[in-house]
PDB file of N, CA, C and O in Angstrom, chain B, residues numbered from 101:
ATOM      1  N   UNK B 101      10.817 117.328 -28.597  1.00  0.00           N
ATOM      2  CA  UNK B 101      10.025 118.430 -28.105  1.00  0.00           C
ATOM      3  C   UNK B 101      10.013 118.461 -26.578  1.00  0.00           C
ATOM      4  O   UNK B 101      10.210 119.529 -25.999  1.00  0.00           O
ATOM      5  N   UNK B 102       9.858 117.679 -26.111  1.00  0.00           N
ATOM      6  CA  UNK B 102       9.971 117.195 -24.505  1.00  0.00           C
ATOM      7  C   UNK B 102      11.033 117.937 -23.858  1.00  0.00           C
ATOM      8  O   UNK B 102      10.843 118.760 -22.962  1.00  0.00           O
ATOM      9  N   UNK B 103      12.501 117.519 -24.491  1.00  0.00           N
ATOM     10  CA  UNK B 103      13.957 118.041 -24.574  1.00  0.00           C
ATOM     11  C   UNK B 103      13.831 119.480 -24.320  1.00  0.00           C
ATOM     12  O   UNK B 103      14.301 120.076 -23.351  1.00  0.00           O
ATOM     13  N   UNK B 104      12.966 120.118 -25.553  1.00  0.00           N
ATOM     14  CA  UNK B 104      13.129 121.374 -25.326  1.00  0.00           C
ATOM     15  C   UNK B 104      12.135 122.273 -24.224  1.00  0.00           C
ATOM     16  O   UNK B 104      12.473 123.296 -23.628  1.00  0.00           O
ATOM     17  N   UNK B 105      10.978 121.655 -24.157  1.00  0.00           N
ATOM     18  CA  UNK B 105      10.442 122.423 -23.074  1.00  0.00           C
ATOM     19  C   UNK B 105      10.990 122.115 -21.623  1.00  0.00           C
ATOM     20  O   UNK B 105      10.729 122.893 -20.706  1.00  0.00           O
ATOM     21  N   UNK B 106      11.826 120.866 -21.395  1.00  0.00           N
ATOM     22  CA  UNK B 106      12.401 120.862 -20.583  1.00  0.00           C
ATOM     23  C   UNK B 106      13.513 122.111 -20.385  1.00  0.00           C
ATOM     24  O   UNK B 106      13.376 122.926 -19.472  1.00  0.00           O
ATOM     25  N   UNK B 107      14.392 122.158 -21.138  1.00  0.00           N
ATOM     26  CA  UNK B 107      15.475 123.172 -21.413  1.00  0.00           C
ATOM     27  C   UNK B 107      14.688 124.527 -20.701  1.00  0.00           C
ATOM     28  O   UNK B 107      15.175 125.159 -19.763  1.00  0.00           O
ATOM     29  N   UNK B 108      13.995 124.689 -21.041  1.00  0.00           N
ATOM     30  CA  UNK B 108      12.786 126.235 -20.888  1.00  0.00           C
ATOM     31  C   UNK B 108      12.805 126.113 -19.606  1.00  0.00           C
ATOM     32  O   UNK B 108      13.102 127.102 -18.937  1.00  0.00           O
ATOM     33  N   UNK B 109      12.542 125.064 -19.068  1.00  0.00           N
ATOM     34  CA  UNK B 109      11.814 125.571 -17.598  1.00  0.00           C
ATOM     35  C   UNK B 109      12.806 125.292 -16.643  1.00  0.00           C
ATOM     36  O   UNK B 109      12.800 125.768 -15.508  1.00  0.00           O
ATOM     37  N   UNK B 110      13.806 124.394 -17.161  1.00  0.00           N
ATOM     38  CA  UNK B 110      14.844 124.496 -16.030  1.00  0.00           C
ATOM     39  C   UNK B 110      15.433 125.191 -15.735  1.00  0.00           C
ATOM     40  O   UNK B 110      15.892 125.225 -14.593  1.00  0.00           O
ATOM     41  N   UNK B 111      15.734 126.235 -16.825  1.00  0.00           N
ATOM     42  CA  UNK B 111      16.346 127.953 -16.764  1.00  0.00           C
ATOM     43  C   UNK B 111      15.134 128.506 -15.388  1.00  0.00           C
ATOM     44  O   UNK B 111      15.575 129.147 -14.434  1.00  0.00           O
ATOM     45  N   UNK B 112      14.318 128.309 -15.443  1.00  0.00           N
ATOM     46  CA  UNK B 112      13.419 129.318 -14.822  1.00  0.00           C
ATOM     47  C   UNK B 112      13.422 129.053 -13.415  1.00  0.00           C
ATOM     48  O   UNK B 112      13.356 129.979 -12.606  1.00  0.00           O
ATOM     49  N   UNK B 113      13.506 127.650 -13.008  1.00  0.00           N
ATOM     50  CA  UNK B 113      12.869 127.204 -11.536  1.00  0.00           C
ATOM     51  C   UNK B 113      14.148 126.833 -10.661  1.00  0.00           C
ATOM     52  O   UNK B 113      15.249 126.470 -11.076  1.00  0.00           O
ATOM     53  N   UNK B 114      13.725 127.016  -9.338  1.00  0.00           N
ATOM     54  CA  UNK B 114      14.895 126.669  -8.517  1.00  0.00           C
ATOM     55  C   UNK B 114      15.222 125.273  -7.970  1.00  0.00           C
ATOM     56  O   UNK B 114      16.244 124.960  -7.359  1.00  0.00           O
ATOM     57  N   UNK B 115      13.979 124.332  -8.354  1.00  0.00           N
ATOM     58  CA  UNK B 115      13.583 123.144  -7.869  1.00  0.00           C
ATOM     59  C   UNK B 115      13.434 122.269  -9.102  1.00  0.00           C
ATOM     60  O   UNK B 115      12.381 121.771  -9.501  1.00  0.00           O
ATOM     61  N   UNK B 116      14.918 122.127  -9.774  1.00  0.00           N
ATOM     62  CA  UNK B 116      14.464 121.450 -10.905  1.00  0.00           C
ATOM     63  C   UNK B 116      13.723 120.123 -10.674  1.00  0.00           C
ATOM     64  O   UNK B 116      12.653 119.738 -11.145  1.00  0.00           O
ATOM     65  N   UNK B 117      14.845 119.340  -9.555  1.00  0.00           N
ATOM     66  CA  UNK B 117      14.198 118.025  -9.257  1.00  0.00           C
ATOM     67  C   UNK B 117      12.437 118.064  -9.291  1.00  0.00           C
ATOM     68  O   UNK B 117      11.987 116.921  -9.372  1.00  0.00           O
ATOM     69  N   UNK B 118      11.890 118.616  -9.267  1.00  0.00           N
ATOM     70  CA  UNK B 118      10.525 118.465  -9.414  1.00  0.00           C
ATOM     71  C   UNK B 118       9.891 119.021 -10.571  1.00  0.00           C
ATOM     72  O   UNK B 118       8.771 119.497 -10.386  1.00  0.00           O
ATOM     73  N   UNK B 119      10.462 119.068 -11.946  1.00  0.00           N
ATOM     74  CA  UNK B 119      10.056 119.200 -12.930  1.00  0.00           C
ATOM     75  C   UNK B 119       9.772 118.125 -13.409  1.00  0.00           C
ATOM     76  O   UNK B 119      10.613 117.239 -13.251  1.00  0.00           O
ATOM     77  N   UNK B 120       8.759 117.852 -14.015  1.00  0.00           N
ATOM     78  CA  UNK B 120       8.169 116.673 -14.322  1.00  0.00           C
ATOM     79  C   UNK B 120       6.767 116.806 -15.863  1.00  0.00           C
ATOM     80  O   UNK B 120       5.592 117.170 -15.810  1.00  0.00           O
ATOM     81  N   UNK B 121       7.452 116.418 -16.825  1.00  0.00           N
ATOM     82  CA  UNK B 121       6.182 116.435 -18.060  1.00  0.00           C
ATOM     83  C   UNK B 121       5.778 115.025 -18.389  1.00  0.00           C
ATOM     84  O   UNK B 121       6.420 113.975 -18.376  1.00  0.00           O
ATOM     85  N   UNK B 122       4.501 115.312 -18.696  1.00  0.00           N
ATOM     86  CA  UNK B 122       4.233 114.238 -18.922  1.00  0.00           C
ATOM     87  C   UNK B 122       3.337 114.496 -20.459  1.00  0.00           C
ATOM     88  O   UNK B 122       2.720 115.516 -20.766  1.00  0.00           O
ATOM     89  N   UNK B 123       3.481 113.351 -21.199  1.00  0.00           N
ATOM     90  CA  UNK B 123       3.200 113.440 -22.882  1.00  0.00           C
ATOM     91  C   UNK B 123       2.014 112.935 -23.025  1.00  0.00           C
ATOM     92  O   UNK B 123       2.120 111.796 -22.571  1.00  0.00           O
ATOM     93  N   UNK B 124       0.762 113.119 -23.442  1.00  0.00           N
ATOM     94  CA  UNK B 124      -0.389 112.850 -24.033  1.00  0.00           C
ATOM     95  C   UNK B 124      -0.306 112.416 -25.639  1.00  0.00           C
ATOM     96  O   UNK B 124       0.332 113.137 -26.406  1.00  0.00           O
ATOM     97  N   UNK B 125      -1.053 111.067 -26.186  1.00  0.00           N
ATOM     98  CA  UNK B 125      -0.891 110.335 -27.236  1.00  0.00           C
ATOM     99  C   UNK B 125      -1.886 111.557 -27.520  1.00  0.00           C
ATOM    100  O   UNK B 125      -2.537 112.332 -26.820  1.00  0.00           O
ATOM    101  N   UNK B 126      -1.559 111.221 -29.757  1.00  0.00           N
ATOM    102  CA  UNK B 126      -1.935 112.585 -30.166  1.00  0.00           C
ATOM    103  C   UNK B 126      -3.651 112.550 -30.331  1.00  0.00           C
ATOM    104  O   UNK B 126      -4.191 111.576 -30.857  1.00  0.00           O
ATOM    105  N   UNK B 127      -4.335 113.560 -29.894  1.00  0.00           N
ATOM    106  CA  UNK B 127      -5.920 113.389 -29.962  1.00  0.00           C
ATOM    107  C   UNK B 127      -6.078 113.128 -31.792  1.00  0.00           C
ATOM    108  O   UNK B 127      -5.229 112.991 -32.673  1.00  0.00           O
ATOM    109  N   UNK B 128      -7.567 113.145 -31.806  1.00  0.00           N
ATOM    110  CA  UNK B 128      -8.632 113.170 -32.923  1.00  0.00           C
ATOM    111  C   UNK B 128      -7.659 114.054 -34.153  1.00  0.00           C
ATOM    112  O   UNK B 128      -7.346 113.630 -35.265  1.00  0.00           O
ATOM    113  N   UNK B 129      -7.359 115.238 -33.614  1.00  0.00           N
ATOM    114  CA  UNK B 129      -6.531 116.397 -34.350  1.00  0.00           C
ATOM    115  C   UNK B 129      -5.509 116.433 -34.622  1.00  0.00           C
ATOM    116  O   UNK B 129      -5.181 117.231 -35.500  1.00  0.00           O
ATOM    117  N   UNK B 130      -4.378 115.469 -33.917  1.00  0.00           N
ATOM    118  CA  UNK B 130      -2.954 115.079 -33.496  1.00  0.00           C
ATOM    119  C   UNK B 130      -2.365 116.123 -33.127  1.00  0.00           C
ATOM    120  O   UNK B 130      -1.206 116.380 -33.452  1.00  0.00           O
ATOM    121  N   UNK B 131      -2.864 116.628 -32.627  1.00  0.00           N
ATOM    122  CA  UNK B 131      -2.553 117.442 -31.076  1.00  0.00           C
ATOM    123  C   UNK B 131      -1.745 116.824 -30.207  1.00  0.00           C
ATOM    124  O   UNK B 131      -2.245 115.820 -29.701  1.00  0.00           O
ATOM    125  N   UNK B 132      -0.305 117.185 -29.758  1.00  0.00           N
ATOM    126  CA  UNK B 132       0.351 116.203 -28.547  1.00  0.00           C
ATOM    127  C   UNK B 132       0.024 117.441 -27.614  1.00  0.00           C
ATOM    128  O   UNK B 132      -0.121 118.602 -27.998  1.00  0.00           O
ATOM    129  N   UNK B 133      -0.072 116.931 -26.198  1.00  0.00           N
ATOM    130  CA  UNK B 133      -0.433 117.826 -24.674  1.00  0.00           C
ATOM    131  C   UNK B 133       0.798 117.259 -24.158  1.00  0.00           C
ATOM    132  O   UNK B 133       1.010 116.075 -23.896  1.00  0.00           O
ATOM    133  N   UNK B 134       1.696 118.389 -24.025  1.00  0.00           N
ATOM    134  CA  UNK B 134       2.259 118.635 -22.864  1.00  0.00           C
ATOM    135  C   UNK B 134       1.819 118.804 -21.377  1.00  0.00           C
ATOM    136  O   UNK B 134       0.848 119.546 -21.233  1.00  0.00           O
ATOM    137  N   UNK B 135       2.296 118.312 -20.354  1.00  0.00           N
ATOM    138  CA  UNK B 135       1.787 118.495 -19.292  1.00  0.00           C
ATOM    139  C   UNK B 135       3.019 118.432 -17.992  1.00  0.00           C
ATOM    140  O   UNK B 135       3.620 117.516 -17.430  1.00  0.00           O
ATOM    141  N   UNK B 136       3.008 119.859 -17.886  1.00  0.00           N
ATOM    142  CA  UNK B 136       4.256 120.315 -16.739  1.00  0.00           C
ATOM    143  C   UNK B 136       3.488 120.644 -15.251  1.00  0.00           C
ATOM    144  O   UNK B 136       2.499 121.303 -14.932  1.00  0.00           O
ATOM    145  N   UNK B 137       4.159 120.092 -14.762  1.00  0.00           N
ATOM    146  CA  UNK B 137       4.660 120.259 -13.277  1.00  0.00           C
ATOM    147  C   UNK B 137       5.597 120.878 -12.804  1.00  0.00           C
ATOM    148  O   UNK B 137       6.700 120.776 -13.342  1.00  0.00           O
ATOM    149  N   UNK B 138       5.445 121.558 -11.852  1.00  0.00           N
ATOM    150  CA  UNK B 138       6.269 122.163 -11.350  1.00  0.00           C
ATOM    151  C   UNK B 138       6.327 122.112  -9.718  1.00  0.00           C
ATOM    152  O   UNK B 138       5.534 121.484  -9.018  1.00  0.00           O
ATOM    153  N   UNK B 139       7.419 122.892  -9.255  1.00  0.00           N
ATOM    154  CA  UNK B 139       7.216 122.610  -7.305  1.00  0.00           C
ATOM    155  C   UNK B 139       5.870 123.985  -7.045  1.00  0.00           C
ATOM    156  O   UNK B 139       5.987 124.829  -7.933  1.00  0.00           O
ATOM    157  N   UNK B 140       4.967 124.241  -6.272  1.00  0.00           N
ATOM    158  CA  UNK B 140       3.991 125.126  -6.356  1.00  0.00           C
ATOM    159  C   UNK B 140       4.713 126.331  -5.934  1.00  0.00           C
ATOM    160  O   UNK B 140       3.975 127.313  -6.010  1.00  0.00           O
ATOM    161  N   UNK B 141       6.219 126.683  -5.402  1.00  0.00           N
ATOM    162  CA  UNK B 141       6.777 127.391  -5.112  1.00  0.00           C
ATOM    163  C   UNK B 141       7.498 128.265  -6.831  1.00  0.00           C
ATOM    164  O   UNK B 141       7.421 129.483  -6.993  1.00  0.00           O
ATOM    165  N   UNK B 142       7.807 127.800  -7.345  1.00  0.00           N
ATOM    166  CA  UNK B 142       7.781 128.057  -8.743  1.00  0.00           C
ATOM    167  C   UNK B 142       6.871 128.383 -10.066  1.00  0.00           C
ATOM    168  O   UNK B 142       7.153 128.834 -11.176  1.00  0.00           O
ATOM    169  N   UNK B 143       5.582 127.930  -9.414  1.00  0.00           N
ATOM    170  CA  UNK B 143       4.985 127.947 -10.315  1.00  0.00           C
ATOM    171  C   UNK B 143       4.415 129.556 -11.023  1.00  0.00           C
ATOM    172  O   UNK B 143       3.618 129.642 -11.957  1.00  0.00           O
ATOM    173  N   UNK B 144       5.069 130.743 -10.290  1.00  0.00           N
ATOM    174  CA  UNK B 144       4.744 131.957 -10.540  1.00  0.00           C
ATOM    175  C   UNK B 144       5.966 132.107 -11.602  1.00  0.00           C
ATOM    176  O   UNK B 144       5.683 132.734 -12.622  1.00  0.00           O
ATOM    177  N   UNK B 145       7.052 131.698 -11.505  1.00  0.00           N
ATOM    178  CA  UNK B 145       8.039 132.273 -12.330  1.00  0.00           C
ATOM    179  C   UNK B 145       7.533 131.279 -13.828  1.00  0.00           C
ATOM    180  O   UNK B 145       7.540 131.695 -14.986  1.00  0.00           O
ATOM    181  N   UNK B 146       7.194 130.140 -13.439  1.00  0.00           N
ATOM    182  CA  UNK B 146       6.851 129.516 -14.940  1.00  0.00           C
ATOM    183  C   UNK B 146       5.544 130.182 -15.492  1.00  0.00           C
ATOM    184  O   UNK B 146       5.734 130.344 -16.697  1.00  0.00           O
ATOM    185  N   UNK B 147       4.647 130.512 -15.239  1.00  0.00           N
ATOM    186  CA  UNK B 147       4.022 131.477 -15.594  1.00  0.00           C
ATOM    187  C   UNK B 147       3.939 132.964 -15.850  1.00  0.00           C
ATOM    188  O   UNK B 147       3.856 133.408 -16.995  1.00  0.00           O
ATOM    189  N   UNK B 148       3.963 133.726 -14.779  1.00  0.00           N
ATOM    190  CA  UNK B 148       5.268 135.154 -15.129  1.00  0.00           C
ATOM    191  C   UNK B 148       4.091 136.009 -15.094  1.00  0.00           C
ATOM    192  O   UNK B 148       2.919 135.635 -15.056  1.00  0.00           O
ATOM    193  N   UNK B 149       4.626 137.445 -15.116  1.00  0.00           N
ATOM    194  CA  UNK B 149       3.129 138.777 -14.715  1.00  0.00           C
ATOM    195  C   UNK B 149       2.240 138.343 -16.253  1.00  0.00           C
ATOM    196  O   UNK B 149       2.572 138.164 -17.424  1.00  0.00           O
ATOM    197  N   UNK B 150       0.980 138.304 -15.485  1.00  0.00           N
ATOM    198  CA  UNK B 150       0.155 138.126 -16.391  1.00  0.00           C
ATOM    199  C   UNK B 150       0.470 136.887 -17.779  1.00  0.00           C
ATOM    200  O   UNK B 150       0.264 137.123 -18.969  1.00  0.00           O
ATOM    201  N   UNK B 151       1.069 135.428 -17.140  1.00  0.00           N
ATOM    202  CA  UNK B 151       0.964 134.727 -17.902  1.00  0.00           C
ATOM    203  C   UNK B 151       2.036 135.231 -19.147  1.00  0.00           C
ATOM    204  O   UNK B 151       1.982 134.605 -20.205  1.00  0.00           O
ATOM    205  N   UNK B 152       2.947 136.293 -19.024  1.00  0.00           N
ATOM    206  CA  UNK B 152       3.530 135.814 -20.471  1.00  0.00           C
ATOM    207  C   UNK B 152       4.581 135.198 -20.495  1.00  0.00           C
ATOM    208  O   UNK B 152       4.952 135.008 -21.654  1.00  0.00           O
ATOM    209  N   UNK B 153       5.520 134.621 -19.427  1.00  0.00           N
ATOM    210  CA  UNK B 153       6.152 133.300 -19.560  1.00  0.00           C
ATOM    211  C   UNK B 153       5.709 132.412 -20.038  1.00  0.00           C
ATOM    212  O   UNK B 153       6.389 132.045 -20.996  1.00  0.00           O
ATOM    213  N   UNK B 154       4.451 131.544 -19.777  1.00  0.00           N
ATOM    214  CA  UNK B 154       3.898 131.173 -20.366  1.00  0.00           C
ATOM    215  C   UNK B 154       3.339 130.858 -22.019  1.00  0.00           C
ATOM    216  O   UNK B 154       3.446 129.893 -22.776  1.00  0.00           O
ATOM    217  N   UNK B 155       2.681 132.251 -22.119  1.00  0.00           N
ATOM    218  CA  UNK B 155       2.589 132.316 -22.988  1.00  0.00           C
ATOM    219  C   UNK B 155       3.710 132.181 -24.309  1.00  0.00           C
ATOM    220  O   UNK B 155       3.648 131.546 -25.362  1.00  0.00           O
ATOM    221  N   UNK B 156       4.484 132.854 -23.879  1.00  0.00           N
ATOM    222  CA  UNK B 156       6.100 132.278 -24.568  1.00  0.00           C
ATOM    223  C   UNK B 156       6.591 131.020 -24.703  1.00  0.00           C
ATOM    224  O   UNK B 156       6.950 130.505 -25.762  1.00  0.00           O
ATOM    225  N   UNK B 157       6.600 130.695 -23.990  1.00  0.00           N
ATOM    226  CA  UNK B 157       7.082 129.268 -23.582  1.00  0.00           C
ATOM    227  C   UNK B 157       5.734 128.320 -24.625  1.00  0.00           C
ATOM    228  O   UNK B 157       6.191 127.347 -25.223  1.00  0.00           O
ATOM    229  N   UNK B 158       4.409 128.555 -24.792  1.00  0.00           N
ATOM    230  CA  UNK B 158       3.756 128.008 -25.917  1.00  0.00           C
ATOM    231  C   UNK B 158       4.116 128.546 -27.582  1.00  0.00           C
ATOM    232  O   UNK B 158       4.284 127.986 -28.666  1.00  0.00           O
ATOM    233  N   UNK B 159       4.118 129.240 -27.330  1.00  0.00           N
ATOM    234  CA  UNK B 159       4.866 129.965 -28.648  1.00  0.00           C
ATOM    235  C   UNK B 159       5.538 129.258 -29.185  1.00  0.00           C
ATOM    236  O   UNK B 159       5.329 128.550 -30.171  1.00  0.00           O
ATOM    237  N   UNK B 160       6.895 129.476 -28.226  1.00  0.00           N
ATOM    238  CA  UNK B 160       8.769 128.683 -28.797  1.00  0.00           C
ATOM    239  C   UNK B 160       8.061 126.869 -29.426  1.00  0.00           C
ATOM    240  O   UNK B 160       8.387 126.294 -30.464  1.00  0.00           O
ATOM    241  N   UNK B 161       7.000 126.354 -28.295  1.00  0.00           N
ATOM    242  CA  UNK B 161       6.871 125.325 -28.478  1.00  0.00           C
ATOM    243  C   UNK B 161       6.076 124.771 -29.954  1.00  0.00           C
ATOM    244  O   UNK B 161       6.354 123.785 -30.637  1.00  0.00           O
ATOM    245  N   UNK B 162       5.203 125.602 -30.112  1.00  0.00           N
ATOM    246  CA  UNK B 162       4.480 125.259 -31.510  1.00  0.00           C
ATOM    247  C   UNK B 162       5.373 125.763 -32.644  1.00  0.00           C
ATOM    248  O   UNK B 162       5.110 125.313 -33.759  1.00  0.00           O
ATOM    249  N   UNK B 163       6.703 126.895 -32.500  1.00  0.00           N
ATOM    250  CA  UNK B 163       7.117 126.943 -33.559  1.00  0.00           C
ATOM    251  C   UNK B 163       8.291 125.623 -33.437  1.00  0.00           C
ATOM    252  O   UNK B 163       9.019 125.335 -34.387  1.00  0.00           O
ATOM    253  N   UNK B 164       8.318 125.157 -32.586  1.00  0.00           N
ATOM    254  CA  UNK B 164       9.564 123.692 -32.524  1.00  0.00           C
ATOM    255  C   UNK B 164       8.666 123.112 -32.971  1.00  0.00           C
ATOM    256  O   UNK B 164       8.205 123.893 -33.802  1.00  0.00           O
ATOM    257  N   UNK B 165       7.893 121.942 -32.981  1.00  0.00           N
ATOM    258  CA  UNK B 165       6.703 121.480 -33.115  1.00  0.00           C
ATOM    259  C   UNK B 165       6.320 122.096 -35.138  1.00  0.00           C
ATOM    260  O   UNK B 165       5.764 121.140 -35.679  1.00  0.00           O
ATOM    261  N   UNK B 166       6.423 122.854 -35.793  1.00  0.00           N
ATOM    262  CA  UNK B 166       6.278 123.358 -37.369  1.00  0.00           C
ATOM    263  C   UNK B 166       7.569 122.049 -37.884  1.00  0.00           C
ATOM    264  O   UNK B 166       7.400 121.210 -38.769  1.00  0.00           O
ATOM    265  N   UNK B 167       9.125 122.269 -36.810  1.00  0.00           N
ATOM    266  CA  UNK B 167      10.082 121.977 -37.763  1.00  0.00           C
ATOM    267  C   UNK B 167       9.471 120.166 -38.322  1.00  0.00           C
ATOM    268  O   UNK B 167       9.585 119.699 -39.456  1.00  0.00           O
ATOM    269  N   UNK B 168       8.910 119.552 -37.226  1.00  0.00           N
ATOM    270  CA  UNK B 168       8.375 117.916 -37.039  1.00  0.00           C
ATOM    271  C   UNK B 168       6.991 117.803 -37.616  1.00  0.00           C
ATOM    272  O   UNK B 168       6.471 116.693 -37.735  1.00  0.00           O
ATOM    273  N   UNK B 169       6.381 118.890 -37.974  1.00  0.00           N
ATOM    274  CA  UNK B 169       5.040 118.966 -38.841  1.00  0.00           C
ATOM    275  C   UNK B 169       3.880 118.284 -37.894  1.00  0.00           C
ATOM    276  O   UNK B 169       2.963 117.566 -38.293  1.00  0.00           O
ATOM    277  N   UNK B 170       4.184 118.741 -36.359  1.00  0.00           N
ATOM    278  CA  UNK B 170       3.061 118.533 -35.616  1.00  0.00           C
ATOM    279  C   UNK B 170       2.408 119.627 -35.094  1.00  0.00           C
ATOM    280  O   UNK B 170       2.619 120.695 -35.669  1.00  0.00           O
ATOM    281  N   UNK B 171       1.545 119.625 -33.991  1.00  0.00           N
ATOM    282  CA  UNK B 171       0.515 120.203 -33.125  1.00  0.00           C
ATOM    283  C   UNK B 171       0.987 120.062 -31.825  1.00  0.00           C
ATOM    284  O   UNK B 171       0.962 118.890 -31.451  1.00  0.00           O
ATOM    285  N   UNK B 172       1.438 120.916 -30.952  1.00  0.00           N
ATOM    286  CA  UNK B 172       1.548 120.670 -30.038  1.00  0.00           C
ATOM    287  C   UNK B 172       0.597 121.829 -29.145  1.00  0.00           C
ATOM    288  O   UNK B 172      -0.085 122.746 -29.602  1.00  0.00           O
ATOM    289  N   UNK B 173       0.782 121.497 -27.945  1.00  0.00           N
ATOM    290  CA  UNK B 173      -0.006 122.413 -26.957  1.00  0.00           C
ATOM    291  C   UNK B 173       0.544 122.296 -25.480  1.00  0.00           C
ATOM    292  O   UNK B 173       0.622 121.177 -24.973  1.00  0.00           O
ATOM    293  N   UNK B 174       0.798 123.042 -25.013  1.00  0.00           N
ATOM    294  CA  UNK B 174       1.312 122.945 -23.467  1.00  0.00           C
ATOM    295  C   UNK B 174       0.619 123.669 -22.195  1.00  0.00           C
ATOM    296  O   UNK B 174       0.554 124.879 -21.982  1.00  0.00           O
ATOM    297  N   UNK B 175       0.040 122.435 -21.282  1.00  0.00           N
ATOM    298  CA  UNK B 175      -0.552 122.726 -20.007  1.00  0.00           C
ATOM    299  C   UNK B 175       0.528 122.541 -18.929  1.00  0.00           C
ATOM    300  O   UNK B 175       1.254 121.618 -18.559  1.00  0.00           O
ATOM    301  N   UNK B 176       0.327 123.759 -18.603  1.00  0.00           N
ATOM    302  CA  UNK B 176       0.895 124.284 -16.955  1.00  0.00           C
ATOM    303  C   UNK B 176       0.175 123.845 -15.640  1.00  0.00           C
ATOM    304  O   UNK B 176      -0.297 124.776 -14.987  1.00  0.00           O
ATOM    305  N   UNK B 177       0.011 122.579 -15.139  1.00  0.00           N
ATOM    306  CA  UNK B 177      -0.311 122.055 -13.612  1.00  0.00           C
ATOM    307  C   UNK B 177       0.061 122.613 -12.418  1.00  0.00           C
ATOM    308  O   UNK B 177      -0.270 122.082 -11.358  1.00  0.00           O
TER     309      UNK B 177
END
């Protein structure tokens, strides 16, 4: 899963070198948290008008996340 939200955002940013996730053990719910970084110069295109990069980019991820029969969730830093 990591793999792939990586894939996502490196398409998007000009500064890959500073892409950076980091994985949260699964809560109470087994929920895994994604947690992306980005350079703050990028951080508009990983998000996008009104959040629906974003929002996409959670989407693709919880339906990757069905094929492994988990929970995932992804925060944008």
């Amino acid at each position: 899963m990591k793999e792939l939200l990586y894939a996502m955002v490196e398409e998007l940013v000009e500064d890959k070198s500073a892409i950076e996730i980091k994985v949260d053990e699964p809560g109470e719910d087994g929920t895994v948290v994604y947690h992306l970084h980005v350079a703050p110069g990028d951080m508009g295109r990983v998000i996008g008008k009104q959040g629906r990069i974003a929002k996409a980019i959670r989407t693709i991820m919880r339906a990757g996340a069905v094929k492994y029969n988990e929970k995932v969730m992804v925060e944008i830093d």
